[in-house]
N, C-alpha and C positions, 0 to 999 in steps of 0.2 A: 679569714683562713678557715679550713673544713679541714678537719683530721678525720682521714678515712683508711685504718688499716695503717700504712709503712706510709700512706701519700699524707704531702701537704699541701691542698688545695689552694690558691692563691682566687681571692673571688674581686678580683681588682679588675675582671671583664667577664661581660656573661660566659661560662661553660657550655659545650654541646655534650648532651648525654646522648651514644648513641643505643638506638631500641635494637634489640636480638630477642626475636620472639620462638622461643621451643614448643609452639601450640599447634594442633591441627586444626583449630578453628580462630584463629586472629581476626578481630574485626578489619587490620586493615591489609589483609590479604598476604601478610610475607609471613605466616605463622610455617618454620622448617619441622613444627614434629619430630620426630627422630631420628631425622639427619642429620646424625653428628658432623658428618663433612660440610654437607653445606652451611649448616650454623655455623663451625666455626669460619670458614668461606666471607660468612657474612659478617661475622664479626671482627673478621681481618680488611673486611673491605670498609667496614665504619672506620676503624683506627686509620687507614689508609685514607679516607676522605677527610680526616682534623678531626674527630672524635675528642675529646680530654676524657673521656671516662665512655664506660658500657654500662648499660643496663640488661640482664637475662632472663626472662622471666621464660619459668617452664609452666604457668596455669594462665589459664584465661581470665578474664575480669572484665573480658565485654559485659556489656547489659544480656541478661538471661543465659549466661555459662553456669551449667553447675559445677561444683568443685571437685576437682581432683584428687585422687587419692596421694598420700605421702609419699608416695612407692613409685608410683609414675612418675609423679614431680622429681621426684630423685633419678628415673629414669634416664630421664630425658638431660637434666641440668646436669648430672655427674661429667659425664662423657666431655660435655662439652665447658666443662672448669678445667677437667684434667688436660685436655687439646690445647688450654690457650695458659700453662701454668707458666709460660715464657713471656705472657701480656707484659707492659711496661706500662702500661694504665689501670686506674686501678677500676673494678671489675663490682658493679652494684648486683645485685639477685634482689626478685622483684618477687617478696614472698611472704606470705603470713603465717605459716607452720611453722613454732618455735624447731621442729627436729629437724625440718630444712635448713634456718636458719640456720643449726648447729654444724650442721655437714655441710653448708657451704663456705662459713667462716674455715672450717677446717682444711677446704680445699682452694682455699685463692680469694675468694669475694673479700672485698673489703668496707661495701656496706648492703645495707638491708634496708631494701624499699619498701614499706608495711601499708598497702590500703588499708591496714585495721590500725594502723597504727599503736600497734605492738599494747592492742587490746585482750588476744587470744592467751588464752593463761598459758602462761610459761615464757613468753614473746620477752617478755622485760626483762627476764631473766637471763634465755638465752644470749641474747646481746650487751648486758650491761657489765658483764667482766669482760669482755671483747676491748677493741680499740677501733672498731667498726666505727662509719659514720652511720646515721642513720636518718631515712626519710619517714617524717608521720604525716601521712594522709586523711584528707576526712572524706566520709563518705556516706552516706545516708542508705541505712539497708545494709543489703549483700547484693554482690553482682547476680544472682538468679533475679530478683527482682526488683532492685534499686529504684529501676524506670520506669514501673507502673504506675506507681502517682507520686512525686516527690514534692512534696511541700512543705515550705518555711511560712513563717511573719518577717522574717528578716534574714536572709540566705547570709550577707556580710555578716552582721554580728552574729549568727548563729556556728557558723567556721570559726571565726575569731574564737567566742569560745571557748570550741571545741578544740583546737590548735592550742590554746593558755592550758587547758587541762593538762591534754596530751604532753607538754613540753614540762607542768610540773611533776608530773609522773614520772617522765622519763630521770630527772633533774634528782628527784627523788630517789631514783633507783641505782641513784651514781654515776649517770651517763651524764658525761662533761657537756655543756655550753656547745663548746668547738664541734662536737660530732652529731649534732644536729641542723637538719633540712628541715622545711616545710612545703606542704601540698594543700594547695586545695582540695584539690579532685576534680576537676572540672571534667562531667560527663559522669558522675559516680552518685547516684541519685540528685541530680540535677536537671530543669529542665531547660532550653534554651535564652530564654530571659534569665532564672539563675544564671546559667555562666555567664551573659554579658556583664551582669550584676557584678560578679566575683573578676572580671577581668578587666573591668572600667576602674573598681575597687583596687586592683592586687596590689598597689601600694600600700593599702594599710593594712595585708594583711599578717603580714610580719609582726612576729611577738619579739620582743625586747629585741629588737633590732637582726634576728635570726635569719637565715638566707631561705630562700624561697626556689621551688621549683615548680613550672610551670610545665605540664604536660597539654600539649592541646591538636599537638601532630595528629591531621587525618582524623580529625573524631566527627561526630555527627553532627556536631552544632556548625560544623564546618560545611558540612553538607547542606543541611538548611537552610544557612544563609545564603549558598550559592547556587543549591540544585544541582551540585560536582556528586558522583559517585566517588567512591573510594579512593581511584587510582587518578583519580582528578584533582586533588584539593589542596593538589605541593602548592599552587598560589595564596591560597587561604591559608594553612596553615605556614608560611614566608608570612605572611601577615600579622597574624595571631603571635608570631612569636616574637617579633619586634615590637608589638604591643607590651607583649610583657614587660620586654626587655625595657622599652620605656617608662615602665611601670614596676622597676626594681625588682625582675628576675634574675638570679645567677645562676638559673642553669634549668636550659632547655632542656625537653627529654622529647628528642625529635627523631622519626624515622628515617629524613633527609638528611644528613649529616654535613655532604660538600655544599648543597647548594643554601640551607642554613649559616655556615660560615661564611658564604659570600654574601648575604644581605644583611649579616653582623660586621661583616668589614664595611660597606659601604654607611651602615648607619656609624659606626666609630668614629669612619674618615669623616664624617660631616658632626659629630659632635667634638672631636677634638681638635676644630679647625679656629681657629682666630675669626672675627669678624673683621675685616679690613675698616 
C-alpha cells in the first residue's frame, strides 16, 4: 500500500500513472504550455482512459532543458491544479523546487516526483510534515547536460546505492516507509546500454522491499532500439513497460494510458490463469 495524500494506494497490480506535461518544449511532443484548457482536456482524457493516478509536470527534464524559473513553473501548474480540484485520483507534480512543492501540496497534489530526489535544500523539509507520497529518483548530472557523457563501473549497484541513501534520508526526516516510491531514472544520465542494464536488473532494484516506478514511455532508448521517431514508439514503449512489470514495477508513468491498460490486462489474464 502507498499513502499518497487522502489516497490508499492498493499495489496488489501494476498502477498507470498517467503523464500531463505543462511544457512548451516536451521531448515527447504533447508538452500543452499554457493551456490551461487543454491540459486540463488532457488530464481528463487520461483519467477517462483508466489512469489510477496523474503525474503534472510544469519543467522540462529532457536532456539539454535548462531550468525554469519558480514563477513559471507556478505559472503554468497553478491554473491547472485549481481546474481539476474535483480529480477523484490522486494528482503526482513532477518537481524539484522545495516552494513548488509547497504550493502544490497546498493546492490538490498529493505527491511529489523529485528527479533530485529531494536533494535541493529545503526538498526534505518541504514534504516531510506533509502526508504526501513521494517519488525519489536518481539521476546522474542535471537535465541541461546529464547526456553528454554519462558513465558508471556499475550503473546497477551505483542506483542501488544511491536509492538506499536517498530512502535513509528521507526515513530520517520522518517521512513514513508507506509514502515512499522509487525511480531509477532511466534516460537521466544514462546511456543506452545503462538502461538495458537497469531494466534487465529492475528487480533488484528495490530497497527493502519499496515499490518501484518505471518511467520509460516514448524515451530515446526506445528510439534506438527501433529507429521509431517520437510519435512512433507506443509499440516499444507497450514493451518496455510490461518488462517492467515483469520485473516488479508498480507503477507505470506512461503517456499512453488506454492502450497501456490493455496490454496489462492481457499480461494478468495469462498470469493469473491455471495451467490445465
Amino acid at each position: 500500500m502507498l499513502r499518497c495524500g487522502a489516497f490508499q494506494l492498493p499495489l496488489t497490480r501494476p498502477l498507470v500513472m498517467g503523464i500531463v506535461n505543462l511544457t512548451p518544449d516536451s521531448f515527447s511532443g504533447d508538452g500543452l504550455a499554457s493551456n490551461t484548457r487543454e491540459a486540463v482536456a488532457r488530464a481528463r482524457q487520461q483519467i477517462d482512459a483508466g489512469a489510477d493516478l496523474l503525474d503534472i509536470g510544469a519543467e522540462s527534464s529532457r536532456p539539454g532543458a535548462a531550468p525554469t524559473s519558480e514563477e513559471e513553473e507556478l505559472r503554468r501548474l497553478l491554473p491547472v491544479l485549481e481546474a481539476l480540484g474535483d480529480c477523484t485520483l490522486p494528482i503526482s507534480v513532477d518537481t524539484y523546487k522545495p516552494a513548488v512543492m509547497r504550493v502544490a501540496l497546498a493546492n490538490g497534489a498529493s505527491m511529489i516526483n523529485d528527479i533530485f530526489a529531494l536533494r535541493m535544500p529545503g526538498a526534505m523539509a518541504a514534504v516531510a510534515d506533509s502526508d504526501c507520497a513521494v517519488c525519489l529518483m536518481h539521476m546522474q548530472g542535471a537535465p541541461l547536460t546529464m547526456q553528454e557523457q554519462p558513465a558508471y563501473a556499475d550503473v546497477v549497484a551505483t542506483v542501488q546505492a544511491f536509492l538506499r541513501a536517498r530512502v535513509s534520508a528521507a526515513l530520517a526526516a520522518g517521512i513514513s516507509r508507506d509514502r515512499l516510491l522509487l525511480d531509477p531514472g532511466f534516460g537521466f544520465g544514462k546511456t543506452l546500454q545503462h538502461n538495458l542494464d537497469l531494466l534487465y536488473h529492475f528487480d533488484e532494484l528495490s530497497i527493502d522491499k519499496l515499490p518501484l516506478l518505471a518511467g520509460i514511455s516514448r524515451k530515446s532508448m526506445l528510439g534506438t532500439i527501433t529507429g521509431r521517431p517520437v510519435a512512433q514508439r507506443l509499440a516499444g514503449s507497450l514493451a518496455a513497460a510490461l518488462l517492467a512489470t515483469q520485473r516488479g514495477a508498480s507503477i507505470l508513468r506512461v503517456h499512453d494510458v488506454s492502450e497501456t491498460r490493455d496490454a496489462l490486462a492481457v499480461w494478468q489474464a495469462v498470469n493469473t490463469t491455471e495451467v490445465a
